[in-house]
C-alpha positions, 0 to 999 in steps of 0.5 A: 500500500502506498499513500501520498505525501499530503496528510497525515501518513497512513501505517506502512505496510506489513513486511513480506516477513511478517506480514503472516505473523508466527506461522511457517514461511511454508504456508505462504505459497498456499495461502498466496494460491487461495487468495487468488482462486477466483471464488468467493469467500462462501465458497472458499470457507464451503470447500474447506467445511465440506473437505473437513466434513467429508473425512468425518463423514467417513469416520461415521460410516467405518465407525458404524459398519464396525459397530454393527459387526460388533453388535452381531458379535455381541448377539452371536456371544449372548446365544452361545452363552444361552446355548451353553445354559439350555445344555446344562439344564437339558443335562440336569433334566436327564440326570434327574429322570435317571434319579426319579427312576431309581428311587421310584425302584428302591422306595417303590412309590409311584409318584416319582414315576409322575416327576420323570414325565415332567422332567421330560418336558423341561428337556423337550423345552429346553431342545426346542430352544436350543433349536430355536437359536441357531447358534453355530452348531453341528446340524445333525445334533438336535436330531440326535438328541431327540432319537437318542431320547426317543430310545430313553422314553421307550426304554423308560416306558418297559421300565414303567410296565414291569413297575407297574406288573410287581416285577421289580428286578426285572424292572431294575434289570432294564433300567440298569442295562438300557435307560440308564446306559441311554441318559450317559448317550444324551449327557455325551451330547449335551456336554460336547455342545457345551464344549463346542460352544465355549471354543465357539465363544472364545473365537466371538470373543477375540474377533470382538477384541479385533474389532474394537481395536479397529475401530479405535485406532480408525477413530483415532487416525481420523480424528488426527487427520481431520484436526490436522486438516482442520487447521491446515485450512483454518490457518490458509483460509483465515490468514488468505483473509486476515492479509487484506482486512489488515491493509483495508484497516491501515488505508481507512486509519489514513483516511479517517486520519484527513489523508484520502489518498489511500492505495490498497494493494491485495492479490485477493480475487474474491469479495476482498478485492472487491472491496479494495477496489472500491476502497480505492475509487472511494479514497480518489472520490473523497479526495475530490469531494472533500472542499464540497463536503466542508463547504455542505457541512456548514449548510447541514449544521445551520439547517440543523440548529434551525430544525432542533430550535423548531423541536425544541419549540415543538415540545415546549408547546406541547406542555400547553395545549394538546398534541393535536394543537402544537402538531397544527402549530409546527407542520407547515404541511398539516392542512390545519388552519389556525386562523380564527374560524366559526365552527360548531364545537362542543365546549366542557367547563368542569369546577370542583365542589368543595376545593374551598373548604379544602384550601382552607386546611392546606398548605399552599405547596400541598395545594398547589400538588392537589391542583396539578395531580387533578389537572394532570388526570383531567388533561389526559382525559381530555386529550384521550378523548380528542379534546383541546385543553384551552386553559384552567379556570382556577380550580376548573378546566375550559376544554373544547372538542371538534379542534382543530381536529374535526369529529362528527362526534364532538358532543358524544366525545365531551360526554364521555370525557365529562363522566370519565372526568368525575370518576378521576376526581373520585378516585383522587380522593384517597391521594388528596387524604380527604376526611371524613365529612368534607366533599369534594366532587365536581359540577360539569357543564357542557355547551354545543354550537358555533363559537370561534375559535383560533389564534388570539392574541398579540404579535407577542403571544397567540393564544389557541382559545374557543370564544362566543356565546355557548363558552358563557352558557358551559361556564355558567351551567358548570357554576350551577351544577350540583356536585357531580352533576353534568348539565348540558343544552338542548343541543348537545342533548340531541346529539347524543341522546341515543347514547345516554339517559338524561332527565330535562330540568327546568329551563333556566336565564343565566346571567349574560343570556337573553332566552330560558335555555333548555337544559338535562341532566345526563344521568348515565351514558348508554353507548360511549364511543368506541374509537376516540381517538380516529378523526373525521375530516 
């Protein structure tokens, strides 16, 4: 890597000695030979996997054919020993016929005779398994046992037929000269089974030792090579991608550095000569671009001060009026005029009842904290309805709903908003520690028709603020309303009065007020909107 005589200068490049730190000079030409195979990194670091994965993969295989001849070797064992513990217990069968027989002779009782016939059945039993698991043994010998134990019963049954005629010594004759003589023929067999068996074990057995030293050794040659191999291609690969990441890291320390006349130099043929590439277009077009990128650098920092200045405004205006409001107010593209307009708006004046009596045993600080917890719950009420808080009328809230956002249910919007208001208070009860006899509640009036509404004020100071006729008539219907009570116009009664339940009261003159106005009590609401917060344009 080379760089200019201007700015500061960039690290040298690595020497050609160290450059792949303490690895053997051995490795290089094959390092040098990966970094310009005309294949991507994926590919490289696949290859190296699959080679890795392939000499494993053989591991598994050889490992698993032995394993299965050992497990056959195992099964081959598990049926001779078995072979060898039927022959012993066939031996026992026949060994005890032979003792039935003669003590049934010298005791002449004949329920030992009953004793050979079971004895029989367990060495018919034990035949038929030894049979059965066709473990290596002479062919011909399970069908001389059983002509071998043919000539035993018959010689048995002529032993039984004197028994049972009273003629013992002739009885005894036959079982001395031809049944006893037959059982030692049965024996001869069953023990040279045993015999054959055993060497038949010890063949298993040492073919098994074979086996599992096999597989040992394999395991440990592939586990060698594939670790060897492992790290040969971990070290050619990694280091074929290190070389150039390293020369990549010096040129843009020199360009972070001011000096933009950077030069990498890599035999990569991959995704890293790519990148030096276009490392070094980069490095040519940042030398070129850099006075223009001063000079719009100062543009930026000026246009940025204005729009955080503009922010900052934004969020010192939302302290003061709703979302929707301080929105209106800092969008130049917000479709919002806030000039002042004649518009038909539903008007909300709360005044709680009992604030004085409770001022009278507070301090001014905790008063103050009693106001600010009330307005704090009351403006979210408002705003979570889609109201525009106005101002704060000592202990009551001036609100106003249909602005600057327009809702077609502006009047329902307020109802809701006033009920929910009247639960806030009496929840904020018990954080006010209110005593027993004193009350605190709040009187809601509500009004619904055209005022206007929009900037008023001085160059100075605007203020967004709702003025005209019915923000008298909410005021004074909030004055002369019970504690708890919502009183509200005829006209916000017709529009929501499939929503609530209200009693008509007795028309009243309020001060400033030419007419008798109609006014209800809303008494309970029935179907409260389901989205307040959507708008309507």
């Amino acid at each position: 890597m080379t760089t200019s005589d201007a700015g500061p200068k960039a690290e040298p490049e690595a020497s050609p000695q160290k450059d792949l730190g303490p690895l053997p000079r051995m490795l290089r030409p094959f390092v040098d030979g990966v970094a310009r195979m005309p294949a991507t990194v994926h590919a490289k670091l696949l290859g190296g996997f699959l080679t890795i994965a392939l000499l494993l993969l053989l591991m598994g295989i050889l490992s698993i054919f032995v394993i299965g001849q050992m497990n056959q070797q195992v099964d081959r064992l598990i049926a001779l020993e078995t072979q060898k513990d039927l022959a012993r217990q066939a031996i026992y069968s026949v060994t005890g016929q032979s003792h039935y027989r003669a003590m049934a002779l010298i005791t002449q009782v004949d329920s030992w005779n009953d004793k050979i016939a079971t004895a029989k059945s367990n060495f018919a039993d034990d035949i038929n398994a030894i049979e059965t698991l066709r473990a290596p043994i002479d062919p011909q010998l399970i069908d001389r046992l059983r002509a071998i134990d043919e000539r035993f019963a018959a010689a048995g049954e002529v032993v039984l037929s004197h028994f049972q005629a009273g003629d013992l010594d002739q009885a005894l004759s036959v079982h001395i000269s031809a049944e006893h003589e037959i059982s030692h023929e049965l024996e001869d067999e069953l023990n040279a089974l045993i015999s054959e068996s055993s060497d038949a074990m010890q063949s298993q057995l040492a073919n098994f030792q074979d086996n599992r030293r096999f597989l040992t050794i394999t395991v440990a040659a592939f586990s060698v090579v594939s670790l060897l191999t492992a790290l040969a291609f971990g070290a050619v690969l990694s280091w074929s991608l290190i070389r150039p990441v390293r020369k990549i890291d010096v040129a843009l320390a020199g360009i972070a550095d001011g000096n933009f006349e950077q030069i990498v130099d890599v035999p990569n043929r991959d995704e890293f000569g790519r990148l030096t590439t276009n490392l070094n277009r980069t490095s040519e077009r940042l030398a070129s671009l850099y006075s223009e990128l001063t000079s719009l650098n100062q543009n930026l920092e000026n246009t940025i001060e204005e729009q955080l200045s503009q922010l900052r405004r934004t969020e010192e205006l939302r302290r003061y009026v709703s979302p929707h409001v301080a929105d209106a107010i800092v969008s130049v593209a917000g479709g919002v005029t806030l000039r002042p307009t004649r518009r038909n708006l539903t008007i909300l004046v709360t005044d709680i009842r009992g604030f004085t009596t409770l001022s009278e045993r507070m301090e001014p600080e905790e008063l103050v904290d009693a106001l600010n917890l009330y307005f704090t719950a009351m403006t979210d009420v408002v705003f979570r309805h889609g109201g525009t808080l106005d101002k704060y009328l000592g202990d009551g809230i001036l609100a106003f709903f249909g602005d600057p956002i327009p809702f077609a249910d502006h009047a329902e919007r307020a109802v809701a908003a006033a009920f929910e208001g009247r639960e806030v208070l009496e929840r904020l009860r018990s954080d006010l520690m209110l005593k027993l006899d004193e009350e605190l509640a709040v009187g809601i009036g509500i009004s619904t028709g055209y005022v206007t509404v929009g900037n008023v004020g001085s160059e100075n100071r605007l203020e967004y603020t709702v003025i005209g006729n019915h923000v008298n008539v909410a005021s004074r219907l909030s004055t002369k309303a019970a504690a708890g009570q919502v009183l509200v116009t005829d006209r916000t009664m017709a529009a929501v009065r499939d929503q609530v339940i209200g009693t008509e009261l007795e028309a009243i003159t309020l001060k400033g007020v030419q007419r008798p106005i109609r006014i209800f009590e809303i008494n309970q609401l029935v179907d409260a909107p389901t989205d307040i917060t959507s708008s309507e344009s």
